[in-house]
Biotite code that builds the C-alpha atoms (Angstrom):
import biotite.structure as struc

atoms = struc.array([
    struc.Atom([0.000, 0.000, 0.000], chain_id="A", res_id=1, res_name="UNK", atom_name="CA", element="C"),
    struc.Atom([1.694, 3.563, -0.588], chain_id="A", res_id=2, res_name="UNK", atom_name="CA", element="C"),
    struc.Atom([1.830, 5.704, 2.189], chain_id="A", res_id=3, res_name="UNK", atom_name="CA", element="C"),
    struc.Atom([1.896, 9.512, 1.284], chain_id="A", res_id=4, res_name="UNK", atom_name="CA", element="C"),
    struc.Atom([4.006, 11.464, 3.833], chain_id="A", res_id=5, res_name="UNK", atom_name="CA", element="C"),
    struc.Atom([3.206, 15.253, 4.356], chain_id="A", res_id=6, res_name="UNK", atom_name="CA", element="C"),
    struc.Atom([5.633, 18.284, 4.612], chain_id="A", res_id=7, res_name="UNK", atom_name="CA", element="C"),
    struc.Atom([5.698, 18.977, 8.138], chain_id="A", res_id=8, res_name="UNK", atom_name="CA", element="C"),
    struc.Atom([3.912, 15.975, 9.865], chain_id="A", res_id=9, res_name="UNK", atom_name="CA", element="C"),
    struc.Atom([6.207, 14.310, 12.591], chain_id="A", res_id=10, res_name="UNK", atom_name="CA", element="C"),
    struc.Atom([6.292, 10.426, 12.905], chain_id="A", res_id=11, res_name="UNK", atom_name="CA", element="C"),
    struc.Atom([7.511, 8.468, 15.813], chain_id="A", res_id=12, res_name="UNK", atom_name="CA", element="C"),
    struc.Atom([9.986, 6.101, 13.536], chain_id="A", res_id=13, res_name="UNK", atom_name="CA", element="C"),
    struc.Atom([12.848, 3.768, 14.112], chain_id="A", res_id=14, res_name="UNK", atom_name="CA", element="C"),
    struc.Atom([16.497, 2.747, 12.684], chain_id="A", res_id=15, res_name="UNK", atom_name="CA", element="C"),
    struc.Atom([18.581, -0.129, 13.186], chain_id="A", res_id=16, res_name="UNK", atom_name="CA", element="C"),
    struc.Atom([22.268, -0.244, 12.040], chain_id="A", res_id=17, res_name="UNK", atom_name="CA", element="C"),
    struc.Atom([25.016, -2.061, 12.754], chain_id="A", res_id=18, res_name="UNK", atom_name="CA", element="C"),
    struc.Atom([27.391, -1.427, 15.303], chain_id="A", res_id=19, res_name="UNK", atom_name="CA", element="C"),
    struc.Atom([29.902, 0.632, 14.608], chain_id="A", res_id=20, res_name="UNK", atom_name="CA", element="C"),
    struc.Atom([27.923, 2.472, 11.797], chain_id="A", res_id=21, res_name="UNK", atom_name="CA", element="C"),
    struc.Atom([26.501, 5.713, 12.012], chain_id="A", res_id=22, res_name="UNK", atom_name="CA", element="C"),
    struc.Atom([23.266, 5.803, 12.723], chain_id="A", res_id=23, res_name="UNK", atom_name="CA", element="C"),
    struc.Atom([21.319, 8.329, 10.990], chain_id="A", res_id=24, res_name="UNK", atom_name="CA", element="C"),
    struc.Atom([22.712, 6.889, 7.069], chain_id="A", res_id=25, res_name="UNK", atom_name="CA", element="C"),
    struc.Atom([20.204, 4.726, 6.166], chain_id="A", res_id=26, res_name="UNK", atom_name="CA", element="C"),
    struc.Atom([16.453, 3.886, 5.962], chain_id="A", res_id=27, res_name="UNK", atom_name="CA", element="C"),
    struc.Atom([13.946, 4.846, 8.343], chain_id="A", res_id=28, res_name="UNK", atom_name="CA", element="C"),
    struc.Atom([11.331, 2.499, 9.107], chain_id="A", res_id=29, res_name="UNK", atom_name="CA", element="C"),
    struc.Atom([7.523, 3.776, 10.151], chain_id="A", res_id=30, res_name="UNK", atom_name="CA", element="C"),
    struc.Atom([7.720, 0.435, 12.565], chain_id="A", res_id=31, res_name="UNK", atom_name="CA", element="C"),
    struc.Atom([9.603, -2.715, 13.456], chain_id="A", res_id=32, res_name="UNK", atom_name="CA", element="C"),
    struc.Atom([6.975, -4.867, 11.826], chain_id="A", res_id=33, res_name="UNK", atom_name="CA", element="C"),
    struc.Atom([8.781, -4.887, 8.025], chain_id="A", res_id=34, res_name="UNK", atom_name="CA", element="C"),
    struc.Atom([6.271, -6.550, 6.727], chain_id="A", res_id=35, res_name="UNK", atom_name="CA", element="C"),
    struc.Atom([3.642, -3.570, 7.301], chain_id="A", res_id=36, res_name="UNK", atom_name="CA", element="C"),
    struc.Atom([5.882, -0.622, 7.946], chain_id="A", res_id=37, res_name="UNK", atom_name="CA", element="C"),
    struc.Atom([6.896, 2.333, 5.214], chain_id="A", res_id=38, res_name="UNK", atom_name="CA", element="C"),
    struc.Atom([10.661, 3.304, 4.589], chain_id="A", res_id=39, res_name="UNK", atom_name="CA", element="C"),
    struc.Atom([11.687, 6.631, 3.754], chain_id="A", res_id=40, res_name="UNK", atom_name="CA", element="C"),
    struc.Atom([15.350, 7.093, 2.702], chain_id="A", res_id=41, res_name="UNK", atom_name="CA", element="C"),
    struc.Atom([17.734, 9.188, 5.870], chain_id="A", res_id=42, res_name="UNK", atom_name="CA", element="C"),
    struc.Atom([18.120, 12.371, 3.870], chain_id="A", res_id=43, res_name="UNK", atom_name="CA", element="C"),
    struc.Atom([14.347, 12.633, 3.280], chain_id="A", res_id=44, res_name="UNK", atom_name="CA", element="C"),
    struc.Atom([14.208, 12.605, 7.316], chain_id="A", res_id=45, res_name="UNK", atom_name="CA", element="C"),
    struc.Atom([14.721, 15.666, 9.772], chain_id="A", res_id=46, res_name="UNK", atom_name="CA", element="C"),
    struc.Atom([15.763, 13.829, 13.149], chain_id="A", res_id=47, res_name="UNK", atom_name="CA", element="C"),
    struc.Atom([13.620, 16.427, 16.047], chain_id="A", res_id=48, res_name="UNK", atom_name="CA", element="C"),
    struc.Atom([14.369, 14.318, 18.863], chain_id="A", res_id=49, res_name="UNK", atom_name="CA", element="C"),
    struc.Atom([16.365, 10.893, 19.626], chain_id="A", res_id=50, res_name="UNK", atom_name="CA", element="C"),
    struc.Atom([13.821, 9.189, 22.176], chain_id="A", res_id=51, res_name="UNK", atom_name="CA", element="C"),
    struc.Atom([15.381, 6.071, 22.879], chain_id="A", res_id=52, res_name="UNK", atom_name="CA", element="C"),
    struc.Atom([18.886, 4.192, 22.038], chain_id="A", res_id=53, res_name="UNK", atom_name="CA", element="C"),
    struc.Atom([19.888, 0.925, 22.374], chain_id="A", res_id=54, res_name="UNK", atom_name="CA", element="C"),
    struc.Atom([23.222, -1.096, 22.558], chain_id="A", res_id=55, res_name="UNK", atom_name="CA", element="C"),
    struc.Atom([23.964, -3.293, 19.850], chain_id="A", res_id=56, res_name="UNK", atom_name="CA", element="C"),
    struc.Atom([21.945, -6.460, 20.207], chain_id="A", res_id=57, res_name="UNK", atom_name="CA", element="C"),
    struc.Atom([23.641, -10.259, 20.190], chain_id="A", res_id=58, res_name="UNK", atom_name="CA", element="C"),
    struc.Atom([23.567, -10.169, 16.468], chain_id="A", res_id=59, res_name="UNK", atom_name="CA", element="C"),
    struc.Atom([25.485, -5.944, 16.234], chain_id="A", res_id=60, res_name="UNK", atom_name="CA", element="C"),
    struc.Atom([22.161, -3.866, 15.409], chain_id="A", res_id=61, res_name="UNK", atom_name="CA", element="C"),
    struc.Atom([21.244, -1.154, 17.645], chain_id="A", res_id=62, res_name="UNK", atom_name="CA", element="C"),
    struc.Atom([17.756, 0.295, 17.514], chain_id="A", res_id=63, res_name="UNK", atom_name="CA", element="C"),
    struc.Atom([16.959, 3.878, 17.225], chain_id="A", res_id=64, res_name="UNK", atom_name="CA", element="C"),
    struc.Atom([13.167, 5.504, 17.575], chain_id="A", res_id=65, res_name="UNK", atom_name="CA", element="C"),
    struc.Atom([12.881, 8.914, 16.992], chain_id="A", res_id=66, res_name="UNK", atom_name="CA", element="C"),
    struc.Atom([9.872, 11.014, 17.367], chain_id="A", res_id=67, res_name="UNK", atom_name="CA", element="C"),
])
């Protein structure tokens, strides 16, 4: 389904990357379910706030959800 995104509106999204990448480079994600969330590509993304970080998990990703 296609998912039109608004100048201006502010989603609560998340990231994952790898550890030792910098987060902030690749694809945001409108939720951790892949199989029904939207991506939208970093640059098309203003960051407001960082609301939660996580250390890398057992297999290197670290989650970000911004808001």
């Amino acid at each position: 389904m296609l998912r039109v995104f608004e100048f201006g509106e502010e989603l609560e999204m998340v990231q994952w990357v790898r550890s030792g990448q910098r987060a902030g480079t690749g694809t945001w994600w409108t939720s951790q379910d892949l199989d029904a969330a939207h991506s939208v590509p970093a640059q098309k993304v203003e960051v407001l706030e960082v609301l939660e970080g996580r250390l890398p998990e057992a297999d290197g990703q670290v989650w970000k959800r911004l808001g």
